[in-house]
C-alpha positions in Angstrom: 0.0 0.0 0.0 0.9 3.6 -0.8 -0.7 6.2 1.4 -0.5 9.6 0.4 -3.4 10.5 2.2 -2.3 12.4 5.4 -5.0 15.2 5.5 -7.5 12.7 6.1 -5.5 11.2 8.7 -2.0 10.1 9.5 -0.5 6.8 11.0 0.0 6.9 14.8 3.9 7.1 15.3 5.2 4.1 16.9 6.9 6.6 19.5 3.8 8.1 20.1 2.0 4.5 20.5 4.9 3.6 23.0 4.3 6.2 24.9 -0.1 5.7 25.1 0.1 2.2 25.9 1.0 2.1 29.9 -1.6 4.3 30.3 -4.0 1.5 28.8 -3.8 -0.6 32.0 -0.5 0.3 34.3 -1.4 3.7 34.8 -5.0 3.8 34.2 -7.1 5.2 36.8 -9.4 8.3 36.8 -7.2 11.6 36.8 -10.3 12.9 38.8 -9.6 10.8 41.9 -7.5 12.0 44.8 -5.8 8.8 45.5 -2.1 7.7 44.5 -2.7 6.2 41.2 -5.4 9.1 40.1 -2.7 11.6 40.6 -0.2 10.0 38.5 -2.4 9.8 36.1 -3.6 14.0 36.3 0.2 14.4 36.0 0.9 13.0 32.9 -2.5 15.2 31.5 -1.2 18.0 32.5 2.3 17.1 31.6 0.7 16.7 28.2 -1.2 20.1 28.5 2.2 21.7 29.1 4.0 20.2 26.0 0.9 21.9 23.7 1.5 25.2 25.2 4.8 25.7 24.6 4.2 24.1 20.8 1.7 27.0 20.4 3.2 29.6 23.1 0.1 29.1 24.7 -1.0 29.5 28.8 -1.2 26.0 30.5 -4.7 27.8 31.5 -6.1 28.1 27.8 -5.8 24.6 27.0 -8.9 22.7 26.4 -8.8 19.2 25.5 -11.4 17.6 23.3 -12.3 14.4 21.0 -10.8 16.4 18.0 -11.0 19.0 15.2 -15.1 18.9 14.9 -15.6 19.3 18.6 -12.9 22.1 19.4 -14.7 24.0 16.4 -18.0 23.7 17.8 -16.9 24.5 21.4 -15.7 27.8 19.8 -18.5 28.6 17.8 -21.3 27.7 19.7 -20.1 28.0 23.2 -19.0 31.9 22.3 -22.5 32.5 20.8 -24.4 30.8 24.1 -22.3 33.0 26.4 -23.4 36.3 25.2 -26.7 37.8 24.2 -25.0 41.1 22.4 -23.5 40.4 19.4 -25.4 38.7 16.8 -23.2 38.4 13.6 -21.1 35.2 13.0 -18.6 35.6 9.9 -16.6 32.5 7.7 -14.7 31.6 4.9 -16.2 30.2 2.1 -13.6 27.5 2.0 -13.9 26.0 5.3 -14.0 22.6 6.9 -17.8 21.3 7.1 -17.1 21.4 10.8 -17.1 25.0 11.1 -19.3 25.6 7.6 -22.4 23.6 9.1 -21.6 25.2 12.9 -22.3 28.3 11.5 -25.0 27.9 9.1 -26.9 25.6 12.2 -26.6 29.3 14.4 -28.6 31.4 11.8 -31.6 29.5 13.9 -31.1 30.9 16.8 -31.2 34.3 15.1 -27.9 35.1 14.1 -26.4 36.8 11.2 -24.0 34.6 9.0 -22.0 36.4 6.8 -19.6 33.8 4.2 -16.5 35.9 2.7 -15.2 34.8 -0.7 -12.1 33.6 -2.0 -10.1 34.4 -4.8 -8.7 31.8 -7.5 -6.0 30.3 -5.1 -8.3 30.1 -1.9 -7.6 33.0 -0.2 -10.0 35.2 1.5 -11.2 38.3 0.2 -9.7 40.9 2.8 -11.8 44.2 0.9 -15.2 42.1 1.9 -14.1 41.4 5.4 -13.3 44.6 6.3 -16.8 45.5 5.2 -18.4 43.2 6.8 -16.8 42.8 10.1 -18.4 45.5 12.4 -19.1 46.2 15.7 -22.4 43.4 15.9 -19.7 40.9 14.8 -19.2 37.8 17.8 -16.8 35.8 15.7 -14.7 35.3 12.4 -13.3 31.8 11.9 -11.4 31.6 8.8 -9.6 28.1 8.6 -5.8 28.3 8.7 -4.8 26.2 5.7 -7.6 24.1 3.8 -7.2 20.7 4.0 -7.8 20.2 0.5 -6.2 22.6 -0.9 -3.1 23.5 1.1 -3.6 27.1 0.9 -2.7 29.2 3.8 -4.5 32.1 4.9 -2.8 35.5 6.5 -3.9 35.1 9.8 -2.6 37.8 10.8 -4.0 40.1 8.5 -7.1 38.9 9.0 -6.8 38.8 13.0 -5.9 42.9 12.7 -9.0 43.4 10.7 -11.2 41.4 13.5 -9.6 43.1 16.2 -10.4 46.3 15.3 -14.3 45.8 15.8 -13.8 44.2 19.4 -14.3 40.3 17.5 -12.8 37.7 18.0 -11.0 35.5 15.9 -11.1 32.0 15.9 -9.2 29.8 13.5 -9.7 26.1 12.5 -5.9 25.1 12.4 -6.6 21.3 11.9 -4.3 21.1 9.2 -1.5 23.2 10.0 -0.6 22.6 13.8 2.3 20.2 13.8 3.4 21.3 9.7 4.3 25.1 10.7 5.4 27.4 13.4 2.2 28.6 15.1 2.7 31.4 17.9 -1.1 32.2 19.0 0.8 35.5 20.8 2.5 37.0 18.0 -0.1 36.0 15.0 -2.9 37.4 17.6 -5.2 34.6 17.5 -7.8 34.2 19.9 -9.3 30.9 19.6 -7.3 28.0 17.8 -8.7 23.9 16.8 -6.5 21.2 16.6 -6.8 17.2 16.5 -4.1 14.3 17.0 -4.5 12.6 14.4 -3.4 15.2 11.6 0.2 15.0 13.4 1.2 11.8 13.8 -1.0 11.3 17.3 -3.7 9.3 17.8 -7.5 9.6 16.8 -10.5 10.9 19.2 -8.2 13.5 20.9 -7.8 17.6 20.1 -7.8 20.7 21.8 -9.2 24.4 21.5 -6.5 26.7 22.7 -8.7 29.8 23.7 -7.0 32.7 25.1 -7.8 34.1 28.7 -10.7 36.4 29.1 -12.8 35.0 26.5 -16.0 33.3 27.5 -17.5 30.3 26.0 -20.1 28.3 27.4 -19.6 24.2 27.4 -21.3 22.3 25.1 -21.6 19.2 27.2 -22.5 19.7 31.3 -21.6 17.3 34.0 -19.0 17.0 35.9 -16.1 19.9 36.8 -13.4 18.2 34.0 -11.5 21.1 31.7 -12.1 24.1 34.0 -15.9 23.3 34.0 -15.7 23.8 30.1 -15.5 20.0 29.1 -17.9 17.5 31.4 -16.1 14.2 30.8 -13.2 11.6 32.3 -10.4 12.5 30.1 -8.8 10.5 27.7 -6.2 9.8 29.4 -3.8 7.4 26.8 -4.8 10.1 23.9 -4.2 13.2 25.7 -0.5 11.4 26.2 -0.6 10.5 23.1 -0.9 14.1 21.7 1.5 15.5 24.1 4.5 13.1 22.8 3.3 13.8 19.3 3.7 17.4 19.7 7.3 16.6 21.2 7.9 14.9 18.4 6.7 17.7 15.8 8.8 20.5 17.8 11.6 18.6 17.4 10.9 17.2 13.9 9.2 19.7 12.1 11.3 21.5 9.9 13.6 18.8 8.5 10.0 16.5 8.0 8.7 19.3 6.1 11.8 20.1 4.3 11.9 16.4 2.6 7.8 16.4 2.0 8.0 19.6 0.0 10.5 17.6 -1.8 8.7 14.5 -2.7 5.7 16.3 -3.3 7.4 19.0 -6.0 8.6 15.7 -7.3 5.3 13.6 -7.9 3.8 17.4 -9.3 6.9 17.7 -12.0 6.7 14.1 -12.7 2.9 13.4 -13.4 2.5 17.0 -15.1 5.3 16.1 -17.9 3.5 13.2 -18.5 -0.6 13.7 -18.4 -1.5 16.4 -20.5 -4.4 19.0 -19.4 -3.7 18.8 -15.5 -4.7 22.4 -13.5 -2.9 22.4 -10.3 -5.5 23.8 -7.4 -4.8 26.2 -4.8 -1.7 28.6 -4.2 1.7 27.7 -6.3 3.7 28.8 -2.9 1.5 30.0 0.1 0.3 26.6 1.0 1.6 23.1 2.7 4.3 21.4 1.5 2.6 18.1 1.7 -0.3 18.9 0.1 -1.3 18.6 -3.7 -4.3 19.2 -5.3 -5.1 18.9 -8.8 -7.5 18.8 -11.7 -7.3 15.6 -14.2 -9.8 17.5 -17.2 -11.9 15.0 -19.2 -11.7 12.7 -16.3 -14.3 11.8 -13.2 -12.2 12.4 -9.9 -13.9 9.1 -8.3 -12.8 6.9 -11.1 -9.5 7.9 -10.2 -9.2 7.3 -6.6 -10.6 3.5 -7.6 -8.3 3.0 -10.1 -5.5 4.4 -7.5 -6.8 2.2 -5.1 -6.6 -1.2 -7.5 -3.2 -0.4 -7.7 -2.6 -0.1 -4.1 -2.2 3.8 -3.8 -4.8 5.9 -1.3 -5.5 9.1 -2.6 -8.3 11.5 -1.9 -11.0 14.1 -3.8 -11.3 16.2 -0.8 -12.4 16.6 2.6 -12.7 12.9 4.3 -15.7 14.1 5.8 -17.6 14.2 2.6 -15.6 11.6 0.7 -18.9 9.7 0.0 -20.3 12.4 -1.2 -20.3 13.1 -5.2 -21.0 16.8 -5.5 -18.0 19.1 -6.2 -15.8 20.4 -3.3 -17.5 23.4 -1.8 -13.9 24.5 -1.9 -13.2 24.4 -5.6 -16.3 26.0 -6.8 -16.2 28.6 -4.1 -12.0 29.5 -5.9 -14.4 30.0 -9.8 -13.7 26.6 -10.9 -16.2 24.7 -13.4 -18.4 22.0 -12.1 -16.9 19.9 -15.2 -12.6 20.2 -13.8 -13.7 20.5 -10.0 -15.3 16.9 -10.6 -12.1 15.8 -11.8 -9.9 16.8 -8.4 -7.3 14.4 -6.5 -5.8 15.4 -3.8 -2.4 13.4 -2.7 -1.3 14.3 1.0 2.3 13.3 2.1 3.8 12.5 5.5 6.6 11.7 7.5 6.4 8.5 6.5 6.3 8.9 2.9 9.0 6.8 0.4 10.9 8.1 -2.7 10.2 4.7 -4.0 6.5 5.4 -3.5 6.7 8.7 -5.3 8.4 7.3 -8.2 5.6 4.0 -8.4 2.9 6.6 -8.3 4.5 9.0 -11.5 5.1 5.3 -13.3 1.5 4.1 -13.0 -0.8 7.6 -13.2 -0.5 8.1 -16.7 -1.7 4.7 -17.6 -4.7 5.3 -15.3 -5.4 8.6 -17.1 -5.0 7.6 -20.3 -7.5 4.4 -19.7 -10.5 6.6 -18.2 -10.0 9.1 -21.0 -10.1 6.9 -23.4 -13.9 6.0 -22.0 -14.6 10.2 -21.7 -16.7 11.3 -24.2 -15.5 14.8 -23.7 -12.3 13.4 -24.3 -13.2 12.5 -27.6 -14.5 15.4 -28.6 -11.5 17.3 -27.5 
């Protein structure tokens, strides 16, 4: 098997998985409970917390563990719009993650004002609309960090000075980019930050939302006093380990990781456009990932692809693993101007630590015989 789909999810390092598994059953009571083996346990959360705030340059204080990405998006969301009765405008990008798109759309019923900015060609949002549109009604701007299907980052910190100056606050979905770049919540002024595990090399069913002191969210779930009364809940205590060695791991890892991705992913680009004709690379030529690539196959549907890929052992990806059952165009690439008729034909190949020359090489050998098989079924290839 080749996987080059790491935006969906990656493999658990085995460091990390080292590290979870005493806490399965040596070390596995309630970090709740005041006894001996309770308190070993609410050290290593809180040993865990620690490692996540200094990843981020974060307060011990404004970490918030949750299940993952979806959850820390809807704490931020909904739990800022519960807590307040003032301010009744909500504001996104057009190219988010359904976790915050659907969050925000589900709040226009309890009467508040959604307001989705637009994108240019590459992804990024329109700063001219959001400064006309971000006012002082305005609760909340989440704009995602970098799409996780396109790779495109946004200027957060732009977009943070624009939100700041009404009294907002800005929250961003950073799902895809904590553990791939430097992130300093201080410096790019972000208020409100979502991250999950399992996008760095960390296990699944554990995240966080970083929120910074002196904003107030309401919980989503109610019950006991876990997460400063923000979380009811026993905490996951093997995955909140879990994600504090994987964010170890990333600090010390990062840049040389990421320095051999953008490599192998320039590579597979260079190597599969010389050799399939009518390919439209998606998203920004340089402001985006380096192990993300996404791409338009013309005359070709993107589904056929990814089963052909996967008969020849390669996992690959049209989008959002959310919606991967779903056959309508990414919300993303119609919402950058692209036709119904190319965003169809999208594939999106996601690289990791992990990731094999070899691999690379197998996947440039064997696309253009794929390609050339499905057009050769296209009608619109025919025409052409």
């Amino acid at each position: 098997m080749i996987y080059l789909d790491y935006n969906a999810t990656t493999p658990t390092d085995p460091r990390v998985v080292k590290t979870m598994l005493p806490y399965f059953h040596d070390f596995f009571a309630n970090p709740s409970s005041i006894h001996g083996p309770g308190q070993e346990a609410r050290k290593a959360v809180e040993q865990a917390r620690e490692k996540l705030a200094k990843m981020l340059n974060s307060k011990i204080t404004e970490v918030y563990f949750t299940s993952g990405g979806t959850e820390a998006d809807n704490l931020a969301i909904k739990g800022m719009a519960f807590a307040q009765s003032k301010r009744k405008k909500i504001v996104f990008s057009a190219v988010e993650h359904h976790a915050v798109l659907n969050t925000c759309e589900y709040m226009a019923k309890f009467g508040f004002e959604i307001v989705k900015v637009p994108v240019d060609q590459y992804g990024i949002v329109d700063l001219n609309f959001l400064e006309d549109v971000v006012d002082d009604n305005t609760l909340i701007v989440s704009v995602i960090h970098a799409n996780n299907e396109m790779g495109t980052i946004e200027p957060v910190e732009e977009i943070s000075r624009i939100v700041h100056q009404h009294g907002a606050v800005f929250h961003t979905d950073a799902v895809q980019t904590v553990g791939k770049i430097p992130i300093n919540i201080k410096t790019m002024e972000i208020d409100m930050l979502s991250l999950s595990g399992h996008k760095f090399y960390g296990p699944k069913g554990i995240g966080a939302l970083i929120c910074q002191k002196g904003i107030r969210f309401d919980p989503l779930s109610h019950g006991g006093h876990h997460e400063r009364n923000k979380r009811a809940g026993t905490e996951n205590v093997p995955g909140v380990v879990g994600l504090g060695k994987a964010c170890e791991l990333v600090m010390a890892e990062m840049v040389e990781d990421e320095t051999e991705i953008k490599k192998l992913r320039d590579r597979l680009w260079n190597g599969v456009n010389q050799k399939v004709s009518d390919l439209k690379l998606n998203g920004h030529p340089e402001k985006r990932l380096a192990n993300t690539l996404n791409f338009s196959v013309r005359y070709v549907e993107g589904e056929s692809l990814l089963l052909s890929l996967d008969m020849h052992g390669i996992c690959a990806s049209s989008g959002s693993a959310c919606t991967s059952a779903n056959l309508k165009p990414s919300h993303v690439l119609l919402a950058m101007g692209i036709p119904h008729e190319i965003a169809h034909g999208s594939l999106r190949f996601s690289l990791g630590r992990f990731t094999k020359d070899e691999e690379i090489e197998q996947v440039i050998d064997v696309f253009p015989g794929i390609v050339e098989k499905l057009r050769s079924m296209s009608p619109l290839y025919k025409k052409k």
